[in-house]
C-alpha angles and dihedrals in degrees: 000000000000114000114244117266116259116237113235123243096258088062100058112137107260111245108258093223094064109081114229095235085068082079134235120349113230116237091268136159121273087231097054096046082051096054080042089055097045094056094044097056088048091050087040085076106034086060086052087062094045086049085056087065100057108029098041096036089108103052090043091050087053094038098049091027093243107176128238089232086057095049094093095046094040096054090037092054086047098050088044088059091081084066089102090051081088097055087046092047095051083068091063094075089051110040103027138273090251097056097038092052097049092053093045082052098055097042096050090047090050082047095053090039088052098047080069092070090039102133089176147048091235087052092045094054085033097056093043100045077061098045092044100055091052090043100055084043090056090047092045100054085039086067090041082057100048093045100053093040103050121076116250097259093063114026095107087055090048093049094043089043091057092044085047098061095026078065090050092077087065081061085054091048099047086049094054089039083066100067093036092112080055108036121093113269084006107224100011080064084070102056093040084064076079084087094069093077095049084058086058109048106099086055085050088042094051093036108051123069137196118272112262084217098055086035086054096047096041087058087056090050089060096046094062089048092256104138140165121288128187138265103306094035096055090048087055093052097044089055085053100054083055088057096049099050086052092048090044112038109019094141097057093038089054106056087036097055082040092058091049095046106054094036091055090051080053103039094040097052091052087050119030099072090030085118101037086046093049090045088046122036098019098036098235127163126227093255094057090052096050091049091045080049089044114038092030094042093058092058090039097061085055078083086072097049092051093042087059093043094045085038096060089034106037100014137261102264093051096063092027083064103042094045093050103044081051094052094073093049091049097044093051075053098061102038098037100027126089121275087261090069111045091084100062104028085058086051079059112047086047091054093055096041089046085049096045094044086058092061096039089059093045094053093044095061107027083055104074140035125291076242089060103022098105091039087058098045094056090049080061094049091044079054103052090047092051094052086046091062083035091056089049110045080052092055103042084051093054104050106052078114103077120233083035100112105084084055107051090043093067094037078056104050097056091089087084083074098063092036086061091052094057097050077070084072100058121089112237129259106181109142092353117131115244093244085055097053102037116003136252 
């Protein structure tokens, strides 16, 4: 009895869970898209709760009486509270990505879970200063994972695939914002939605394995007589590890926590009042913003699709340039044009910052050792919400005349401009090994 043929490569089953409109699926291991998979259905729902803070600000303002004056402090506290991400993140070269991602996980879905019994502002900012820090470490250690996991030629698919359906969950969140002024409890539904991942976890905790590349490097560890310590210990060495990638490597670190910086006070500022500047000044009800987020969003993240595929194929500095000289441009569109206009000019500057993102998160973490990279990663991370708080104290600054918004955005967002300028002075990694481009 003749064996059954063996299907080539090329003819692998596409995974169900990646929209065809994402474009083709490279000839990859099972064991890798289902790493990829993984990662992408935990970040689906932490960009639902990003999405919260934006789209619902206006009906939590009313619902807690949260002031207009305290607009710009409240969001800032609450962006600043991703500082200790850093800090998170550092473990992650100690204990493991796997086991550090898990726990930040957990604690960001019982945060989100918990913003929907806030009966105060303090216990709004408070609640989501928790549930931030654990969520941009999360995200942090998602993109380590991806990086150290997924061979050279495709690791910028695999890292703008992985932006492109975590975004997706801003598409979940503007569905379910269409029907708040419906829905039980209106806004406090939407963060109740947090449970969802606690229901999953023993699907993320049996799914998910350690790196080869820290599993590698933590053997190593041991035979060298290096072993795990407890809890102090391991925060000793974590802030180590801080000391040693700024002593190593502070040329890279620098360009690279100078990029995300200024790109987030850009990006942050766009973003953060598109909502509030469409209910206001353009009359739209919150079922014409959450088809504009849905419909034009799904077309937007194909920015980070391209920008991994262009990365690997034309090189990272190339697109991380040109999307982020073009933000700017889009972003005076929407808040000076006409109303014709806002729709596809927000299709566009998503589309830029999806696709600059992409780069930015490649960069953060090719850049260093398999000993630093989550470190590093999570200095991004400390950068880009710094120059979030920084964004927003700007604007907030700016705009105590009213009227002044649509101003002081596209003066904003012109840091992108510097930020793409920067990226000039980074060497390339497209299709170089890890070990090429950093070390070991």
């Amino acid at each position: 009895m003749e064996a059954a043929p063996i299907l080539p490569a090329a003819k692998r089953r596409r995974p169900l869970w990646i929209p065809h409109f994402l474009g083709a699926v490279p000839d990859l291991e099972p064991a890798k898209l289902r790493t990829l998979g993984i990662l992408s259905l935990a970040l689906y729902f932490e960009q639902y709760d990003f999405s919260m803070l934006s789209a619902a600000w206006g009906h939590i303002t009313a619902s807690l009486g949260i002031a207009e004056s305290q607009f710009g402090t409240d969001l800032m506290m609450i962006r600043l509270g991703a500082l200790p991400a850093l800090g998170i993140v550092a473990f992650a070269d100690r204990i493991g990505r796997r086991r550090l991602f898990l726990v930040s996980l957990m604690a960001s879905s019982v945060g989100t879970l918990l913003t929907a019994w806030a009966r105060s502002p303090f216990q709004f900012v408070a609640l989501q200063m928790a549930t931030r820090a654990f969520m941009t470490a999360g995200i942090s250690v998602a993109f380590v994972i991806l990086t150290e996991e997924f061979p050279a030629e495709h690791r910028g698919w695999a890292i703008g695939m992985l932006g492109a359906l975590g975004s997706c969950g801003i598409g979940f969140g503007a569905a379910l914002f269409a029907a708040v002024d419906v829905l039980p409890f209106g806004w406090r539904a939407l963060y109740a939605v947090g449970i969802v991942p606690l229901l999953l976890f023993p699907r993320f905790r049996g799914g998910l394995l350690e790196t080869g590349r820290f599993e590698r490097m933590d053997a190593a560890r041991r035979c060298e007589g290096v072993t795990r310590t407890g809890v102090s210990g391991t925060l000793s060495a974590a802030l180590a590890t801080v000391v040693l990638l700024a002593r190593q490597h502070p040329r890279r670190l620098s360009i690279v926590a100078a990029i995300a910086f200024l790109s987030t006070v850009g990006a942050v500022s766009v973003f953060q009042f598109t909502s509030f500047f469409l209910r206001t000044v353009h009359g739209w009800a919150p079922w014409q913003y959450s088809v504009m987020v849905f419909v034009g969003g799904a077309i937007g993240i194909i920015g980070n699709i391209l920008a991994g595929r262009w990365g690997d194929r034309f090189g990272r500095r190339r697109i991380g340039v040109a999307t982020m000289i073009a933000f700017p441009v889009f972003a005076a569109v929407f808040y000076n044009g006409p109303g014709w206009s806002l729709a596809p000019s927000w299709i566009a500057f998503v589309f830029c910052v999806s696709a600059s993102s992409t780069v930015v998160r490649a960069f953060s973490t090719e850049l260093f050792p398999t000993s630093q990279r989550g470190t590093a990663s999570g200095m991004n991370a400390l950068c880009e919400t710094i120059g979030a708080a920084t964004g927003l104290v700007l604007l907030a600054l700016g705009t105590q005349v009213p009227g002044n918004l649509a101003r002081m955005t596209t003066l904003l967002s012109l840091s992108l401009v510097a930020s793409g300028l920067l990226v000039l002075l980074l060497p390339e990694t497209r299709q170089k090994e890890l070990e090429a481009i950093s070390g070991p």
